[in-house]
DOVEX-475932 format. One record per residue: residue in one letter; x, y, z of N, C-alpha, C in turn. Coordinates in steps of 0.05 Angstrom, whole numbers. Layout:
BEGIN
{'A'; {X; Y; Z}; {X; Y; Z}; {X; Y; Z}},
...
This chain:
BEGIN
{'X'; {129; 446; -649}; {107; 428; -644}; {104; 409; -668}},
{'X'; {102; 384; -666}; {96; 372; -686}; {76; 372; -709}},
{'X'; {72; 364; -729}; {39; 355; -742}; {25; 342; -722}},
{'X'; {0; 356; -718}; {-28; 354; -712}; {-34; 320; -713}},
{'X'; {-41; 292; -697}; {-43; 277; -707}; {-77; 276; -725}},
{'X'; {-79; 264; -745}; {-96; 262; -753}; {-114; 243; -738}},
{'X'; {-136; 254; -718}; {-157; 235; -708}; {-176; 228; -718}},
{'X'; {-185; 237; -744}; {-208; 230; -752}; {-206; 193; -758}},
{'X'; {-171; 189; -760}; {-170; 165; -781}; {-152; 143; -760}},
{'X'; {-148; 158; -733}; {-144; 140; -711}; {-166; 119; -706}},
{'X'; {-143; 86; -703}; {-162; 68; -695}; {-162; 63; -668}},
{'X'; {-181; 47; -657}; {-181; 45; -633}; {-179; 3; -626}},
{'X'; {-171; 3; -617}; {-171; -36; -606}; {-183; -41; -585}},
{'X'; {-193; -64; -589}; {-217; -73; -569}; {-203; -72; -546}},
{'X'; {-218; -56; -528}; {-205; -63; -492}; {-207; -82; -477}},
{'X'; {-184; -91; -479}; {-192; -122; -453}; {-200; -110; -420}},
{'X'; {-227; -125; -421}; {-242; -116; -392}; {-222; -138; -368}},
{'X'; {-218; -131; -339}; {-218; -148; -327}; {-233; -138; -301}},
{'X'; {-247; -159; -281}; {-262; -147; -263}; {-250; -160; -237}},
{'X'; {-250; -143; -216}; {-226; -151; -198}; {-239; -148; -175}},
{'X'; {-240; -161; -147}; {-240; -166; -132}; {-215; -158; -115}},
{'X'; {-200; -134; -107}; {-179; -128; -92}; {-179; -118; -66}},
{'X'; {-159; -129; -54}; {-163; -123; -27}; {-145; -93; -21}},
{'X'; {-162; -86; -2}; {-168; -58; 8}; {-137; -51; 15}},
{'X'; {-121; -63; 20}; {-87; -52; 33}; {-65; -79; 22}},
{'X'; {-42; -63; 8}; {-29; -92; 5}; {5; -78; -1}},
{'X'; {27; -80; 19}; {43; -66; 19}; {54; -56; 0}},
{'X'; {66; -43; -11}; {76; -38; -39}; {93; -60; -51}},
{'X'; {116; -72; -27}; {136; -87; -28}; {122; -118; -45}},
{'X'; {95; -123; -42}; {87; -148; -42}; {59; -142; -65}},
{'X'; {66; -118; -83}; {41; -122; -107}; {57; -126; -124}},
{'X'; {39; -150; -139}; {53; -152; -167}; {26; -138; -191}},
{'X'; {33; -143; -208}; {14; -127; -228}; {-13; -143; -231}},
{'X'; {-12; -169; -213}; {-42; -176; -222}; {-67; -175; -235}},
{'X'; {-82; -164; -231}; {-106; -147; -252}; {-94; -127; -262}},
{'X'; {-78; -104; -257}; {-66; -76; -269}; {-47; -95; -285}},
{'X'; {-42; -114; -285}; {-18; -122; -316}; {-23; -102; -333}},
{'X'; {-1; -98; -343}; {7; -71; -361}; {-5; -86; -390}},
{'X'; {-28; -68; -403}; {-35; -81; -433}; {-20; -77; -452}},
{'X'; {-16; -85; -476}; {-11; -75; -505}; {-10; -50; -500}},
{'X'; {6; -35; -521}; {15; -19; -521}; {-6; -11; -547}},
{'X'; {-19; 17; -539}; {-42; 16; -565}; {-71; -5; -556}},
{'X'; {-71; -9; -530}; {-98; -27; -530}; {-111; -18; -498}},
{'X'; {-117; 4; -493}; {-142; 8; -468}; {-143; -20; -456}},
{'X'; {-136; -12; -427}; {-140; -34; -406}; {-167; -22; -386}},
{'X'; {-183; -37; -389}; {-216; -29; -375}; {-203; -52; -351}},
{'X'; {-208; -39; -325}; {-219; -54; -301}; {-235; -45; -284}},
{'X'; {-256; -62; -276}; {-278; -58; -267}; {-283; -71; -241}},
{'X'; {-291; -53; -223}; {-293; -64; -191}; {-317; -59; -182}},
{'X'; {-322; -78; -161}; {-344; -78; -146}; {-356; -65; -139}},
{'X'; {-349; -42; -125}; {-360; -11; -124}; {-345; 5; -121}},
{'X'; {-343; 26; -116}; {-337; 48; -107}; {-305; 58; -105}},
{'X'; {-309; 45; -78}; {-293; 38; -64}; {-266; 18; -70}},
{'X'; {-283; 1; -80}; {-250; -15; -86}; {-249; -4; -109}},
{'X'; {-262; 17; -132}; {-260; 16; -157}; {-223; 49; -148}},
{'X'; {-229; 60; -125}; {-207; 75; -113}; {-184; 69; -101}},
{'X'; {-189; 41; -94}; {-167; 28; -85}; {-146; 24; -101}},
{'X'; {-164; 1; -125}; {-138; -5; -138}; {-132; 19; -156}},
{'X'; {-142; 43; -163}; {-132; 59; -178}; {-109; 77; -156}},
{'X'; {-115; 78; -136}; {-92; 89; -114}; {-70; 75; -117}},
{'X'; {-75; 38; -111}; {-55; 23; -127}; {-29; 34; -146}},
{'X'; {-51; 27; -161}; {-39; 38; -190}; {-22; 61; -197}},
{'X'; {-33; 83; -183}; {-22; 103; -185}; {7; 110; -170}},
{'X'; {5; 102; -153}; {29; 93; -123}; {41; 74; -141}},
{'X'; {44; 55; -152}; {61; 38; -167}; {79; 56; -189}},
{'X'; {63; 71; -210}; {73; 84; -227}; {86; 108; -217}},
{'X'; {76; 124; -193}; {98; 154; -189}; {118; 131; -166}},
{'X'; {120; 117; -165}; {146; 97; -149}; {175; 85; -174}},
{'X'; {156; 83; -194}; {168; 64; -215}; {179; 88; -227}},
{'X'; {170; 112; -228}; {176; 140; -254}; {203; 154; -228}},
{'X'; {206; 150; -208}; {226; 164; -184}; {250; 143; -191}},
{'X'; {242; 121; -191}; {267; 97; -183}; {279; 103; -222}},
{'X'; {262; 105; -236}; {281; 105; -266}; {288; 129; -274}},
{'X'; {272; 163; -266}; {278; 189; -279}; {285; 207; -256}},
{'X'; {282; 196; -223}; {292; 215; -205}; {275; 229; -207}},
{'X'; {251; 232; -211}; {222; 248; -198}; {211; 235; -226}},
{'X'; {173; 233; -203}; {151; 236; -222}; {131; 261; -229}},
{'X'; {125; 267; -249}; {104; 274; -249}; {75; 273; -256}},
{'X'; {56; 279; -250}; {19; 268; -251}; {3; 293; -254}},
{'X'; {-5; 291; -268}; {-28; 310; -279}; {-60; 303; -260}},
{'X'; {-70; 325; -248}; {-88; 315; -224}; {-114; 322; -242}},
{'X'; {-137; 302; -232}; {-157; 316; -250}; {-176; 325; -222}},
{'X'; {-193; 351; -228}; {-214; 360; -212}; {-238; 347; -210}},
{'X'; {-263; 360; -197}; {-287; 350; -193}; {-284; 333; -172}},
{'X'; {-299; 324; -167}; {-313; 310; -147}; {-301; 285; -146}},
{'X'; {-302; 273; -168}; {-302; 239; -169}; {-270; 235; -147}},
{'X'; {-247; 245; -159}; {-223; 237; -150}; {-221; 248; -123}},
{'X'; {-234; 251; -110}; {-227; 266; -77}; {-223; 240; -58}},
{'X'; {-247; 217; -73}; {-234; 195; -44}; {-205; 184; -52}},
{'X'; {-200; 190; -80}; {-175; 169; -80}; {-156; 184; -73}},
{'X'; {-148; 217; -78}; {-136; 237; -60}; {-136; 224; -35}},
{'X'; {-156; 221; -16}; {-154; 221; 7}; {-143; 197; 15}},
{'X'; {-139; 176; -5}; {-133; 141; 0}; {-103; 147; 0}},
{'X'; {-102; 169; -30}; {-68; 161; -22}; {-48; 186; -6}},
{'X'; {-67; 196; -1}; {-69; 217; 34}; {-50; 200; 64}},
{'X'; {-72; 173; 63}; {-68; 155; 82}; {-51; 128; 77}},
{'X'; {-51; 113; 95}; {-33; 91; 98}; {-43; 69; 80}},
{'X'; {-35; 62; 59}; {-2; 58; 62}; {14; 76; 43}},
{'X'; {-4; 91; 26}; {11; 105; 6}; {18; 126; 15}},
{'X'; {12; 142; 37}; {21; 167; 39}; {62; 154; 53}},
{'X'; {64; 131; 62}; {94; 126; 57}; {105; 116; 37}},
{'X'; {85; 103; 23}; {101; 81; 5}; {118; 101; -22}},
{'X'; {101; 123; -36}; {103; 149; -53}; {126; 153; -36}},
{'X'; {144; 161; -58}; {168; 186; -56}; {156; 214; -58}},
{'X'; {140; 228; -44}; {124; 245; -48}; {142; 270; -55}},
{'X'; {163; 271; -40}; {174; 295; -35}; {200; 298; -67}},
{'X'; {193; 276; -77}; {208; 268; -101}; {175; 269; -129}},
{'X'; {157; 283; -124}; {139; 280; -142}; {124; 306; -147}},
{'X'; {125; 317; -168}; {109; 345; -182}; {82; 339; -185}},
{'X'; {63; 352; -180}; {42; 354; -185}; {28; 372; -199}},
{'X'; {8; 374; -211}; {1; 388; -230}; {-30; 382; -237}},
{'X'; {-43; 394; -250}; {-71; 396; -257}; {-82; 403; -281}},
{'X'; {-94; 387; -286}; {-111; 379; -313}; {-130; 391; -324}},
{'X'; {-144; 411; -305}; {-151; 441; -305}; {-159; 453; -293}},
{'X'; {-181; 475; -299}; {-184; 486; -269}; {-211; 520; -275}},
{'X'; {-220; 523; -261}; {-244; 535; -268}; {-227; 559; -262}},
{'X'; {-237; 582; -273}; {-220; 616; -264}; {-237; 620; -247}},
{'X'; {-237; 621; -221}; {-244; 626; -209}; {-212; 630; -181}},
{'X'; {-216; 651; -163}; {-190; 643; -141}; {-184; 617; -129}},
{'X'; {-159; 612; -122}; {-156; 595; -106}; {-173; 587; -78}},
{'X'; {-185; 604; -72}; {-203; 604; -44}; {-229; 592; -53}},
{'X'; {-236; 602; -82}; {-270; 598; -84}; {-270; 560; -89}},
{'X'; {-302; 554; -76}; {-307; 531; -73}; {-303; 515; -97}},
{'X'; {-305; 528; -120}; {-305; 500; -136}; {-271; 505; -154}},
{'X'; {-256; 510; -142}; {-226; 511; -147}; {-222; 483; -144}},
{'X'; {-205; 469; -172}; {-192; 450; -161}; {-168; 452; -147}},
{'X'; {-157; 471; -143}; {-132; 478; -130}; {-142; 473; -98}},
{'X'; {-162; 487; -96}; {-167; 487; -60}; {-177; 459; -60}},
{'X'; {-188; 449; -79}; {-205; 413; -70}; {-169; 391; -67}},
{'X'; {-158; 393; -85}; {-132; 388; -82}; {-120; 389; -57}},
{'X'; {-110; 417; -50}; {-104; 424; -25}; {-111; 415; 1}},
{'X'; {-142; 406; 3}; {-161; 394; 21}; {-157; 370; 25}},
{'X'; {-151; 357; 2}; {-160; 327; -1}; {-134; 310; 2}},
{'X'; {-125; 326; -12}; {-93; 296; -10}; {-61; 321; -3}},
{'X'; {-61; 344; -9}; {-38; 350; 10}; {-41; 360; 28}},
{'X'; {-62; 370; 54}; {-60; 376; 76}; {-50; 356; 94}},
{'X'; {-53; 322; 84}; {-46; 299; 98}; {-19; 286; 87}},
{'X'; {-13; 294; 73}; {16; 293; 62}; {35; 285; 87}},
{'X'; {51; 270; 89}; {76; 269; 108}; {101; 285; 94}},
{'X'; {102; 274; 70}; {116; 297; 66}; {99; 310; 32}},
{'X'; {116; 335; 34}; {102; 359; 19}; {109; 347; -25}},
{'X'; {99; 347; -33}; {103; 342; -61}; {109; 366; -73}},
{'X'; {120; 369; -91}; {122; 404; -103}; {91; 402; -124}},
{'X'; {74; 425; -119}; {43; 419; -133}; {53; 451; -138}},
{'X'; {39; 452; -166}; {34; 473; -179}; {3; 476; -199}},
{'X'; {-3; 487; -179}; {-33; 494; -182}; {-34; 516; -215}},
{'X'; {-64; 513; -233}; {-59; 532; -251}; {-68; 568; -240}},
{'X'; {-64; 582; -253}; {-58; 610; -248}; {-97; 613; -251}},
{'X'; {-114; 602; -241}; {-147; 612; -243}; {-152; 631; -235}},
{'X'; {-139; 644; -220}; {-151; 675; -211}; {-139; 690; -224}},
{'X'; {-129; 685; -258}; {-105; 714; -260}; {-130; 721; -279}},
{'X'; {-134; 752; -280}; {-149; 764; -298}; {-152; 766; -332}},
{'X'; {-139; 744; -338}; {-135; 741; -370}; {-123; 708; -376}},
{'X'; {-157; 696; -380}; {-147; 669; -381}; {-126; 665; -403}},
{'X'; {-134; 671; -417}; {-100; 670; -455}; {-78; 669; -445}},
{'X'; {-72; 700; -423}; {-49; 695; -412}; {-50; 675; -381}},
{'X'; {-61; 673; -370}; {-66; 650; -362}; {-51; 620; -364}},
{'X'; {-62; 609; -382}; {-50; 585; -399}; {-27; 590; -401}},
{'X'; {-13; 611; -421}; {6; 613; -428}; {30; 608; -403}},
{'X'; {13; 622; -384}; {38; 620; -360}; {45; 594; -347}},
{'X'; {14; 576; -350}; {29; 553; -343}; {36; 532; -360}},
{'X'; {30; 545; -388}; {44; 520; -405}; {74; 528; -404}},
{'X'; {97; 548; -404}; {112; 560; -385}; {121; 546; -371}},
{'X'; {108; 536; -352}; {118; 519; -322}; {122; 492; -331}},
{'X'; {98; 484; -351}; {101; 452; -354}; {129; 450; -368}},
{'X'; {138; 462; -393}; {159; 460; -398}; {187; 465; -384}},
{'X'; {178; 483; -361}; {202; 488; -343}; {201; 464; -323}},
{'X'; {184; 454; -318}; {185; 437; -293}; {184; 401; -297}},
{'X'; {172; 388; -320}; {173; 374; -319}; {202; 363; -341}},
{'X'; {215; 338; -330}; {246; 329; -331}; {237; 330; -368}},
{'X'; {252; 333; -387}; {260; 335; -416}; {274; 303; -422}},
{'X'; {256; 289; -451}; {280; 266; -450}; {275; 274; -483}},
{'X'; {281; 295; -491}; {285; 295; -517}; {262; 307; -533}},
{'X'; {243; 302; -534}; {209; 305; -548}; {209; 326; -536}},
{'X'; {191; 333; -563}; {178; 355; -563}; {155; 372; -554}},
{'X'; {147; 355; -534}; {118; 364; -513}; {129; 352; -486}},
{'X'; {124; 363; -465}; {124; 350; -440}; {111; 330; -435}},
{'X'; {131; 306; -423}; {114; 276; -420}; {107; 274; -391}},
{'X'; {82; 272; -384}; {69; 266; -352}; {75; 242; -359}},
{'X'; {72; 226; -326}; {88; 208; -325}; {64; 187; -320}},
{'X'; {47; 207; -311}; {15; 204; -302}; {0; 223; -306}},
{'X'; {-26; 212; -318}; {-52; 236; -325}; {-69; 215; -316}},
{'X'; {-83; 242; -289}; {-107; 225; -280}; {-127; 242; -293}},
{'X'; {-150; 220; -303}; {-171; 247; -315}; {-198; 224; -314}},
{'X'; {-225; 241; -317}; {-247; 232; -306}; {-264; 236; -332}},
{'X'; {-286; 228; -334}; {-301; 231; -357}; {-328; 240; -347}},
{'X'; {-344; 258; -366}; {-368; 279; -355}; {-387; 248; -364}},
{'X'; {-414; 258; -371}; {-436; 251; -376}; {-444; 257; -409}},
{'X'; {-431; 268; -411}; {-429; 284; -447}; {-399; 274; -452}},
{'X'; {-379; 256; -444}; {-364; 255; -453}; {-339; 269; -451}},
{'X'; {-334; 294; -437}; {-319; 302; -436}; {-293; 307; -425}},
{'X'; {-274; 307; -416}; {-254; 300; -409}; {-234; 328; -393}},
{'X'; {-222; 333; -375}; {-208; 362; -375}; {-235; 380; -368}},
{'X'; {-230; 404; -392}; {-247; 416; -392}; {-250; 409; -427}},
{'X'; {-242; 392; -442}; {-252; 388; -469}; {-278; 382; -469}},
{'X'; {-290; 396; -487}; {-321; 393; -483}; {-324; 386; -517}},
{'X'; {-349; 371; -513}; {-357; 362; -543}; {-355; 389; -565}},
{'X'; {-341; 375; -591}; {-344; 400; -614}; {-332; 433; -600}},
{'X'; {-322; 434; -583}; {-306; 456; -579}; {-282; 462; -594}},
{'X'; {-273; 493; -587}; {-248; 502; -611}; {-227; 483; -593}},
{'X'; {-225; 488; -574}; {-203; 474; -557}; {-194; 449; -562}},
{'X'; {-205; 428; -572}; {-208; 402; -592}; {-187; 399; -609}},
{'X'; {-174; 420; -633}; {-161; 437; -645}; {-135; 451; -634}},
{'X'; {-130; 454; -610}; {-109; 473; -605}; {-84; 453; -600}},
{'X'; {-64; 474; -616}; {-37; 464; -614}; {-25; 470; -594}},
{'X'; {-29; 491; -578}; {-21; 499; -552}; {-18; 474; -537}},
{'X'; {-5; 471; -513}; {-4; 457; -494}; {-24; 463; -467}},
{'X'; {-27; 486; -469}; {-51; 490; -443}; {-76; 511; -462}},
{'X'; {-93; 521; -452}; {-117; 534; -472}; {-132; 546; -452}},
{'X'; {-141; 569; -457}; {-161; 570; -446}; {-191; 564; -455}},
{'X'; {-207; 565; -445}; {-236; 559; -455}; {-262; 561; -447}},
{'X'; {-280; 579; -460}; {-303; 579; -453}; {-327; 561; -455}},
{'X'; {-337; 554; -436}; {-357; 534; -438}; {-387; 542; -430}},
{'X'; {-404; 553; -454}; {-429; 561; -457}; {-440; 560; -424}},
{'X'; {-456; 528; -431}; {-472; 516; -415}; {-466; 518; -392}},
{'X'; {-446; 533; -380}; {-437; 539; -350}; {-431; 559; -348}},
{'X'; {-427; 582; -369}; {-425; 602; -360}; {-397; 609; -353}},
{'X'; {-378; 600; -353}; {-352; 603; -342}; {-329; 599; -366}},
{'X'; {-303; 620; -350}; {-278; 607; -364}; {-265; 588; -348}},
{'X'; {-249; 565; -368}; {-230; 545; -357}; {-207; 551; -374}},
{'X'; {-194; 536; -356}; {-163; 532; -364}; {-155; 497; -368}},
{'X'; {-149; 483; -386}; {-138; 463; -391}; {-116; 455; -410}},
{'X'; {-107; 428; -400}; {-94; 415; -425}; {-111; 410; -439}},
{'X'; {-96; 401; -461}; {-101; 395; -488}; {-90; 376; -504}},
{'X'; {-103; 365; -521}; {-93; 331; -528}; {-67; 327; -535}},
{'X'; {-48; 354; -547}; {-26; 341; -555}; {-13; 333; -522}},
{'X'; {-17; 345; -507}; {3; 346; -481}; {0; 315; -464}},
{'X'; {-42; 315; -470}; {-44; 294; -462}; {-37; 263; -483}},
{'X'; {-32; 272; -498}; {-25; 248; -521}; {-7; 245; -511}},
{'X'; {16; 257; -506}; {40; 245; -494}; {55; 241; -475}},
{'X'; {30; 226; -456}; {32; 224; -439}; {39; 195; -432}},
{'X'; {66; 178; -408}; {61; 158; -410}; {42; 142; -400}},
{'X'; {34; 150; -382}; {10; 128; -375}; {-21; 146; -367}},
{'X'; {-36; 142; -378}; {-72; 152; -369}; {-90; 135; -356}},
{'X'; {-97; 146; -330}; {-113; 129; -324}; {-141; 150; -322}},
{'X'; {-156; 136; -324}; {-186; 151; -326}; {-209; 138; -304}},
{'X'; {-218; 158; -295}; {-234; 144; -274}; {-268; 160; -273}},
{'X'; {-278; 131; -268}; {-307; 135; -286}; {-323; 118; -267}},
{'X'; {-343; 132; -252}; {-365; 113; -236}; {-392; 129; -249}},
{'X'; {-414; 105; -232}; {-436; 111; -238}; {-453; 109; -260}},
{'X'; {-482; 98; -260}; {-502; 94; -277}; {-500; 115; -295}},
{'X'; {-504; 142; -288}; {-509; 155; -302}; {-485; 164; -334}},
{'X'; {-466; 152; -327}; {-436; 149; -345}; {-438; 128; -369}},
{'X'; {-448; 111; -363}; {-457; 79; -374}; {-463; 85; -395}},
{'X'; {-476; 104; -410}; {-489; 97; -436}; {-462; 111; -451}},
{'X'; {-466; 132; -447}; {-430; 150; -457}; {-409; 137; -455}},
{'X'; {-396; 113; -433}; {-373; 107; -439}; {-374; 79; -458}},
{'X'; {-399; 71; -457}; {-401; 39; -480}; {-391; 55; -506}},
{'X'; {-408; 85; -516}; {-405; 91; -545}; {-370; 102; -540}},
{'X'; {-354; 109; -519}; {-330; 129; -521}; {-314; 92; -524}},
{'X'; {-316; 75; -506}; {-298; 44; -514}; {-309; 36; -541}},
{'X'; {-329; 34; -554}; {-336; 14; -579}; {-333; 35; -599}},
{'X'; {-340; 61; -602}; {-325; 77; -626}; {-311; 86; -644}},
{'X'; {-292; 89; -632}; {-271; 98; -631}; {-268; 124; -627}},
{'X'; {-244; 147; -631}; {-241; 174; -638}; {-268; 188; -650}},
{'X'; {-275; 211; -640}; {-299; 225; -648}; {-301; 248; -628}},
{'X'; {-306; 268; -640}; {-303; 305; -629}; {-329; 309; -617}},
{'X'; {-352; 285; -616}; {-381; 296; -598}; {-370; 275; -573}},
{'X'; {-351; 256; -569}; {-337; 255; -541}; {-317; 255; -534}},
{'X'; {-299; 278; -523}; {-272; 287; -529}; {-257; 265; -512}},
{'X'; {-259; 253; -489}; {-247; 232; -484}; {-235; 207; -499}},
{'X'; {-252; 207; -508}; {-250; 193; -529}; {-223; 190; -560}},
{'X'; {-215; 218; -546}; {-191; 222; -573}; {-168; 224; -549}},
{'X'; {-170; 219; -524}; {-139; 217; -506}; {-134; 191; -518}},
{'X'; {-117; 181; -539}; {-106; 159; -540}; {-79; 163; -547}},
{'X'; {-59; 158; -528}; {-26; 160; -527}; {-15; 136; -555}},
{'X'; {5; 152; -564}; {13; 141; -586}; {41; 123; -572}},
{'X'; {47; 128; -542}; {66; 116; -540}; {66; 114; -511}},
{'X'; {39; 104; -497}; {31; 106; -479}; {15; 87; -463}},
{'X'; {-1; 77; -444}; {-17; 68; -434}; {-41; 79; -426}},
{'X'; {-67; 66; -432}; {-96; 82; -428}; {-103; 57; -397}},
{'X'; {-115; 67; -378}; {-136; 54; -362}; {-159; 63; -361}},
{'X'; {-179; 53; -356}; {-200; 58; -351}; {-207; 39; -324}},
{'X'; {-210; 51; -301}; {-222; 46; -268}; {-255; 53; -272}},
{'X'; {-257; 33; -273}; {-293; 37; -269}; {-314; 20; -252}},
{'X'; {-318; 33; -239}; {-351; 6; -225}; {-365; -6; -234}},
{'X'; {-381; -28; -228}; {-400; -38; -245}; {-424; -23; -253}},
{'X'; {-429; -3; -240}; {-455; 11; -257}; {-439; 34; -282}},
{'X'; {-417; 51; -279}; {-408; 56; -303}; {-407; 26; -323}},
{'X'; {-390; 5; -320}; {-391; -16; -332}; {-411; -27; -349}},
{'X'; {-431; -18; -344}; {-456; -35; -337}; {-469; -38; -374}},
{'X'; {-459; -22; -386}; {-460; -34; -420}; {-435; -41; -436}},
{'X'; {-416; -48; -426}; {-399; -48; -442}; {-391; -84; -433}},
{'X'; {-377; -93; -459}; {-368; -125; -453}; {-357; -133; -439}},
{'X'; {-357; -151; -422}; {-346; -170; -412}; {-327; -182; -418}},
């Protein structure tokens, strides 16, 4: 594993906002990068949509462009899925037409960003919300490898599927497994995964971790920044008023351990940020 990057002394560069107006279906054959133009390398690309709705569109977009682009140059992609709530409509967008053809699906690994110990059956599994949302409608089947939440010893746990990530995702040399895609969402405190503000997990060299999180009462299982540091492309997806005050200080800050999001910044990578105008709603123009 490499040296630890030093984040205290990571800078951050102003994100160029753009706010987009996109239409709801547009074949794959006939998008060009329009508003998703690929930024600087080292510079957070914020785009911000109208609501909801289109704020899932073009991140379905987006996402269907990159596991298309990572098949045609490495012969499979893979994407790191994030749980909760927020990502279930865009699951279900690229469930349906046009992306459930346009994706080489059956050419794409899937994987998860973390995941509560709890079984695969219990309701707040992201494995079963997964399952529900975007591969029951699958045309064809993706290879998904859910994490091990029901095994009785989260430590070993992790371990088994940091294990997999090294077995399963393609090797181009480096020393951590590179997703090709990390989709990941941001809390209300900032947090990211299951990285929670000022936790040990913040710290870990491991590739996956497990982790306890007080205020809920529960164990999780997640990545962890080195895995997600090297990742090529992140996109983050963030609605709602109640986000707004947290993501103005996680864009204008920079790096800081009271909002762990805040320290996913790829050293050789691409950041998005998909947001609505009410997440939007303090940050510049």
């Amino acid at each position: 594993m490499p040296p630890r990057r030093n984040r205290r002394t990571a800078t951050r560069t102003v994100p160029k906002v753009t706010r987009t107006e996109a239409p709801a279906r547009v074949p794959l054959s006939e998008r060009g990068q329009g508003p998703m133009m690929s930024p600087v390398r080292g510079s957070p690309a914020v785009i911000v949509g109208g609501d909801v709705g289109e704020v899932m569109r073009v991140a379905a977009r987006r996402i269907a462009t990159l596991l298309s682009a990572a098949v045609e140059q490495r012969g499979v992609a893979t994407m790191a899925l994030a749980g909760g709530s927020t990502p279930k409509q865009l699951y279900r967008l690229l469930a349906a037409p046009p992306f459930d053809l346009d994706v080489p699906w059956s050419r794409v690994k899937l994987f998860l960003g973390d995941e509560r110990c709890v079984p695969s059956d219990h309701p707040d599994s992201n494995e079963r919300m997964v399952r529900e949302s975007l591969l029951a409608d699958l045309p064809e089947a993706p290879a998904f490898h859910p994490m091990p939440g029901g095994h009785p010893d989260p430590a070993k746990a992790a371990g088994l599927y940091a294990e997999r990530l090294v077995r399963e995702i393609p090797g181009d040399g480096a020393p951590v497994p590179r997703f090709d895609v990390v989709l990941l969402g941001m809390g209300d405190d900032g947090h990211t995964a299951s990285l929670f503000p000022d936790t040990p997990i913040l710290d870990e060299e491991r590739l996956v971790a497990e982790v306890y999180v007080p205020r809920m009462d529960s164990w999780r299982l997640s990545l962890t920044l080195p895995l997600l540091n090297a990742a090529r492309n992140v996109v983050f997806l963030v609605t709602g008023a109640g986000k707004a005050a947290t993501l103005a200080r996680v864009l204008a800050d920079g790096p800081r351990r009271d909002f762990p999001s805040s320290l996913v910044l790829p050293e050789d990578g691409e950041v998005e940020w998909h947001l609505d105008r009410e997440a939007a709603a303090l940050i510049g123009a």
